[in-house]
C-alpha positions in Angstrom: 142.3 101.3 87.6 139.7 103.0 85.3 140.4 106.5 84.3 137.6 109.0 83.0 140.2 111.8 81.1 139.2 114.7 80.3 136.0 115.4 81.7 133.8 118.5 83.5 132.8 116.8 86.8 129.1 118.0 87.9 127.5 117.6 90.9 125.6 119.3 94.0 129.0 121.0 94.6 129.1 123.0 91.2 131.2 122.1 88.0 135.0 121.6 87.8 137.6 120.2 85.3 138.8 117.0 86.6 139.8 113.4 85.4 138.0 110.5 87.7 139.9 107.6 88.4 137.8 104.4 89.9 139.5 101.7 91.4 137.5 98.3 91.9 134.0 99.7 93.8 135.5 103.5 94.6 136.2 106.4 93.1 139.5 107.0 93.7 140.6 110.4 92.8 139.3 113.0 91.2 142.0 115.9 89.4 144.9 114.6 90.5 144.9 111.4 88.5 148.2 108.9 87.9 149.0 108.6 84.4 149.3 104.2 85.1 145.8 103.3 84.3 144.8 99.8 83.2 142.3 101.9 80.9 141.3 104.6 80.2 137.8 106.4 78.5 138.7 110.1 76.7 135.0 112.6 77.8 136.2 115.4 76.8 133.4 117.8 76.2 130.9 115.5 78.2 129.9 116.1 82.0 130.7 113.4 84.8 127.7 113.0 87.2 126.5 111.0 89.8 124.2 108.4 89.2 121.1 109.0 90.0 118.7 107.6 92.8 115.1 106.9 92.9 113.6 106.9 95.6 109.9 105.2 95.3 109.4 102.0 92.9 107.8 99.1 92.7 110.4 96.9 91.4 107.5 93.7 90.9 104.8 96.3 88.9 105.5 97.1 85.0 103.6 100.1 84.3 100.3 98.3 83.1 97.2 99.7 83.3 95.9 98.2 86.1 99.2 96.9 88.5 96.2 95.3 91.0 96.1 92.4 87.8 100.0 91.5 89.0 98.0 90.0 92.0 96.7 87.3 90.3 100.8 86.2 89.3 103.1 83.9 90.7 105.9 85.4 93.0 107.7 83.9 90.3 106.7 85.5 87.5 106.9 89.3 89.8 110.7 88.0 90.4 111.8 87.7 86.9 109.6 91.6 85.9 111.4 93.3 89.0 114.6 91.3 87.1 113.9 93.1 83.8 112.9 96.4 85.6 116.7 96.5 87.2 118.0 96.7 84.2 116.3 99.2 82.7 116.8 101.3 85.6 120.4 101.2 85.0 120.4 102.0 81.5 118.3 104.9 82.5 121.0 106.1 84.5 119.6 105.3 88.0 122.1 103.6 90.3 120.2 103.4 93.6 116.7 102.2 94.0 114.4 102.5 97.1 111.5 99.7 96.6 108.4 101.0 98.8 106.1 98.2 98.6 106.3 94.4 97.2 104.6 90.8 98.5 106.8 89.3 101.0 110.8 89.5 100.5 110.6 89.7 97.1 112.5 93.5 96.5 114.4 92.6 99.8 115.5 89.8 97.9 116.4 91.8 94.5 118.4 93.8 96.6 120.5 90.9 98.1 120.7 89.4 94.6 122.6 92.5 93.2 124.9 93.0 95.4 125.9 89.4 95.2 126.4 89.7 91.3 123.0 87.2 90.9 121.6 90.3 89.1 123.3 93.3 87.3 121.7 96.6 88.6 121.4 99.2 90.7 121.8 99.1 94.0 118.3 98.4 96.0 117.1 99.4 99.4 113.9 97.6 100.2 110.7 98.3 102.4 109.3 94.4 102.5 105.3 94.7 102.4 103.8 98.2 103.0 101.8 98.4 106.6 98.6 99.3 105.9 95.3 99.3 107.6 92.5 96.3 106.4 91.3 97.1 103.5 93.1 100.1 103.1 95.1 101.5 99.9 97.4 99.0 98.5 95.6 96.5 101.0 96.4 93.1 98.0 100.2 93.5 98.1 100.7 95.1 102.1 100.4 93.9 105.4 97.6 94.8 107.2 97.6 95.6 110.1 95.4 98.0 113.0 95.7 99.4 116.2 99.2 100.2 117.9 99.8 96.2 118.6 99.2 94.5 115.6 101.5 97.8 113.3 104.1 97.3 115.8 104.0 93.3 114.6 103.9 94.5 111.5 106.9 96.9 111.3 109.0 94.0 113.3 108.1 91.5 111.2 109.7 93.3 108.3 112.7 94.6 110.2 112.9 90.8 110.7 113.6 90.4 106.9 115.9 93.4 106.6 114.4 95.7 105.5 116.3 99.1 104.9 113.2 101.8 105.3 109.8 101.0 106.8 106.5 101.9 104.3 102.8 102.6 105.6 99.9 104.2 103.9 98.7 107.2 105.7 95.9 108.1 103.2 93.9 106.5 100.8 94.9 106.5 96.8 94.7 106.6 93.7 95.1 103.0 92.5 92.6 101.2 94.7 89.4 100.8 94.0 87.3 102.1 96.9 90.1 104.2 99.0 89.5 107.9 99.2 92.4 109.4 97.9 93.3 112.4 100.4 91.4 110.3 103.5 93.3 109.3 106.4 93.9 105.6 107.1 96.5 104.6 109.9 95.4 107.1 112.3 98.7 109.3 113.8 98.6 106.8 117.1 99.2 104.0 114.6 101.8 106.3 112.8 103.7 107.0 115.9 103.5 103.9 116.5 105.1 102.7 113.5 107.9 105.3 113.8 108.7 104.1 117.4 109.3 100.4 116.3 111.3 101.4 113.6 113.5 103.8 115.6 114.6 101.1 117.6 116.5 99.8 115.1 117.7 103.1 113.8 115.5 102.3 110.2 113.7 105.4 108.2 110.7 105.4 107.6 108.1 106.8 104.6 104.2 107.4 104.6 102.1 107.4 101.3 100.3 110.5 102.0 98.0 112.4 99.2 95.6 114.6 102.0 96.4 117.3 104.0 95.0 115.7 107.5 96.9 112.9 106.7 100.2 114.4 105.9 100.0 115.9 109.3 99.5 113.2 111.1 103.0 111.3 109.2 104.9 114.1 109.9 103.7 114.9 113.8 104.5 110.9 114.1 108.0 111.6 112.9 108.1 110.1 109.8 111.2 110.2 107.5 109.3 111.5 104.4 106.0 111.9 102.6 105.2 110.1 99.6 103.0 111.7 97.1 101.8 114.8 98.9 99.4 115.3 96.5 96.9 118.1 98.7 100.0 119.3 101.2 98.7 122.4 102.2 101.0 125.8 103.2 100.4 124.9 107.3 101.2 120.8 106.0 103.9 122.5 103.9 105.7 124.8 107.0 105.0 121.4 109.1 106.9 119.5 106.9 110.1 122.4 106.7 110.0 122.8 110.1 110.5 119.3 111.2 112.6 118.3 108.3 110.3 115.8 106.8 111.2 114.7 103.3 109.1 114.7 100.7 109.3 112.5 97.1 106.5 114.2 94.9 106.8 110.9 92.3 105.3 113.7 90.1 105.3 110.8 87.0 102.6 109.1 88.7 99.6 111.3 88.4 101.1 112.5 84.9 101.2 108.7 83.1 97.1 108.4 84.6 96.4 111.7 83.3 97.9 111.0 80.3 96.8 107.9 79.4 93.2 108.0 80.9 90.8 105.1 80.1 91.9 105.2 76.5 94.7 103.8 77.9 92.9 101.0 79.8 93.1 102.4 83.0 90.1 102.0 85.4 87.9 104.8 85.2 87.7 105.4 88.8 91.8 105.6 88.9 91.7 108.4 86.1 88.6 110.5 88.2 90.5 110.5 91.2 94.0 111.9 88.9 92.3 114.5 87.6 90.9 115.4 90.6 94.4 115.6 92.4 96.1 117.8 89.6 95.4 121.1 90.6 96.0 120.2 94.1 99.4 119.0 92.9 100.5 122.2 91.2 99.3 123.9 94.7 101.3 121.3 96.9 104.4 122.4 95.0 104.1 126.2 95.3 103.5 125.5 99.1 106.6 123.3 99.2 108.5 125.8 97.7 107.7 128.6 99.2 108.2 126.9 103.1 111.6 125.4 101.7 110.6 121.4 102.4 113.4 119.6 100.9 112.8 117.3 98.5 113.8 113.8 96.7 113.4 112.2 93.5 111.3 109.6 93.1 108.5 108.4 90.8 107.3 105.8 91.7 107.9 103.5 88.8 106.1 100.4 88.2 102.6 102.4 88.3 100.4 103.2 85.3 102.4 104.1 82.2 105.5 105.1 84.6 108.2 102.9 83.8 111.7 102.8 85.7 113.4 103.8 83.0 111.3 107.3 82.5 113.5 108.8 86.0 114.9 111.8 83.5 111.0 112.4 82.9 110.3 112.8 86.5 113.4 115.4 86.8 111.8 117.2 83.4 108.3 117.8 85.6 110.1 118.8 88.6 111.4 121.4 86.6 108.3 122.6 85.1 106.3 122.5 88.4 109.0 124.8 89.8 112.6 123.5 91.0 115.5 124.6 89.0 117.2 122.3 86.9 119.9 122.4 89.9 117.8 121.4 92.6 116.7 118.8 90.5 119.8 117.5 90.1 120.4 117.7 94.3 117.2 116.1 95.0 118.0 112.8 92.6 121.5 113.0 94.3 122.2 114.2 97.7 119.1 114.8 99.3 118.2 111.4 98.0 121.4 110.4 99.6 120.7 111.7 103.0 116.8 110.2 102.6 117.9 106.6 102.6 120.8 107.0 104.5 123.6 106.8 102.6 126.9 108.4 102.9 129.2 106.7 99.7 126.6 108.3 97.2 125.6 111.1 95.4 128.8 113.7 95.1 131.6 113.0 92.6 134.2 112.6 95.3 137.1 110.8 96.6 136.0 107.9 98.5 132.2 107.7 97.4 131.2 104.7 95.6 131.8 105.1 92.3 128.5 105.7 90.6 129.0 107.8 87.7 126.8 108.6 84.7 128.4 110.5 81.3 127.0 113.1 80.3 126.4 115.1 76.8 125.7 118.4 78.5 125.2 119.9 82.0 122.0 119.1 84.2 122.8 121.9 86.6 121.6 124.0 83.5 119.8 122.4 81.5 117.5 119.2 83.2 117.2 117.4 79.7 121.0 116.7 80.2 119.5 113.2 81.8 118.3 112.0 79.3 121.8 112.3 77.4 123.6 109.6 79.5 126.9 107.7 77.4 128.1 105.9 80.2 126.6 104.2 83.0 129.3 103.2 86.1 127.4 101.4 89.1 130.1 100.3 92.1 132.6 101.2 88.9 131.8 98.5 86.5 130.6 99.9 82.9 127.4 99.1 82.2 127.0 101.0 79.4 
């Protein structure tokens, strides 16, 4: 048994003195605490969190300019960067993955490789290959698919594989060449479609969605949550509250293309369409805010100049586009949670698995506090 002594347990439930004792995968107790540990770690002074969860990457892209090049690589060679991103995640402090989008089982198979101690890192839920239309947005690493038959193949064929969560693309984007970021592309019959097969085996579901119309139709179809959200509008917004839609900003996205621009390398037409989309993304928050949609961490790492080790950065402009530093700290841990599906995460609790970040200071006040991790616990091994 591992014993944290000393230490100010933080989470969604509020801040309390407590020592944390893990035993093998658990945690199991927190305050009352034997005193016949096998060891024991003094944090006095420093905050005991949950780790956190992110809930849109691309475990196979690497944050170069252009991911469409990874195309031209060998599954191979994705394998050993999605690898090297797992580990970077879990020095960041990131426990739990969700990968929305990667060529055939490759993140399915990342996933399986953790939790069989192939690969140290954090846990992974997987999607398979996003369902998109022909020649839609992410069209070279999905499966295409149109009309109500050939998505419901699709869906199958990747609840086939396992997967955890079933991806589509409802709009165009940002990062193909072509697509019209905010214009729908699987039309809401080919949406609700989509939902149907995957409700039969009880699997979520998430939409890439930047515009309005399309955001619509995801949620009407009864999708689990909205990716992006980039134009949500108030009535897309009071849609989204009203029917408890989730929705993961990945806020890091449009910042590292802004950011960079084609100084950077990035295609030209990938930093037009941005720029465009960054008022429109201030608005979508106020909107969200205001109609009380609740929201999940994610930032879809892997994209332009958005690693999956910058997760803290995508709390920090959260914050400044309007949450509190305590709902960020909720949506990268319970509502996250209750997105994928998971009931042993998120809370610093008896029972949960024991996924624990230490802290220097307090996220619930100050959302920096991420960035100030010691310790990394994922299933209670230290890996860090």
């Amino acid at each position: 048994m591992l014993v944290l002594r000393g230490a100010e347990v933080v989470d969604a439930n509020g801040v309390r003195e407590a020592d944390v004792a893990v035993d093998g995968d658990e945690i199991a107790a927190v305050g009352d605490v034997p005193d016949d540990a096998d060891e024991e770690i003094d944090v006095s002074g420093r905050y005991v969190a949950p780790g956190l969860i992110d809930s849109h990457v691309h475990l196979m892209m690497d944050g170069r300019p252009d991911p469409a090049e990874t195309n031209a690589e060998s599954e191979t060679m994705l394998a050993y960067r999605a690898a090297a991103n797992l580990a970077d995640a879990l020095d960041a402090g990131v426990t739990t993955v969700r990968d929305l989008g990667a060529p055939t089982t490759l993140a399915l198979d990342a996933g399986r490789a953790v939790e069989a101690g192939v690969l140290e890192g954090p846990r992974v839920l997987a999607c398979g290959e996003n369902v998109v239309m022909t020649g839609g947005h992410g069209h070279w690493f999905g499966r295409e698919a149109d009309g109500t038959a050939e998505v419901k193949k699709a869906v199958r064929e990747q609840l086939k594989r396992g997967a955890d969560v079933v991806k589509c693309m409802a709009t165009g984007g940002v990062l193909t060449e072509g697509a019209l970021t905010g214009a729908p592309e699987l039309d809401e019959e080919e949406l609700t479609a989509l939902v149907d097969a995957a409700n039969a085996k009880r699997v979520p579901t998430a939409a890439h969605a930047h515009g309005a119309a399309g955001i619509k139709n995801a949620v009407r179809a009864g999708i689990s949550s909205v990716e992006h959200g980039t134009f949500m509008d108030r009535e897309a917004a009071e849609l989204m509250a009203e029917e408890g839609t989730y929705w993961v900003p990945t806020a890091k996205a449009l910042d590292g293309i802004i950011e960079a621009g084609t100084e950077g390398g990035i295609p030209e037409f990938a930093v037009e369409k941005a720029e465009a989309a960054s008022d429109a993304f201030a608005d979508a928050f106020e909107h969200a805010l205001e109609a009380g949609v609740d929201v999940a961490m994610g930032t879809d790492a892997g994209t332009p100049f958005n690693h999956l080790a910058d997760a803290p950065e995508e709390l920090q402009l959260m914050v400044e586009y309007g949450l509190s530093p305590q709902s960020a700290l909720e949506a990268a841990t319970v509502n996250a949670a209750d997105l994928l599906g998971l009931d042993d995460v998120g809370l610093v609790e008896e029972g949960y698995r024991a996924d624990l970040l230490v802290l220097d200071s307090n996220p619930r006040e100050d959302v920096t506090a991420w960035e100030s991790t010691t310790r990394v616990l994922a299933a209670g091994t230290i890996c860090r």
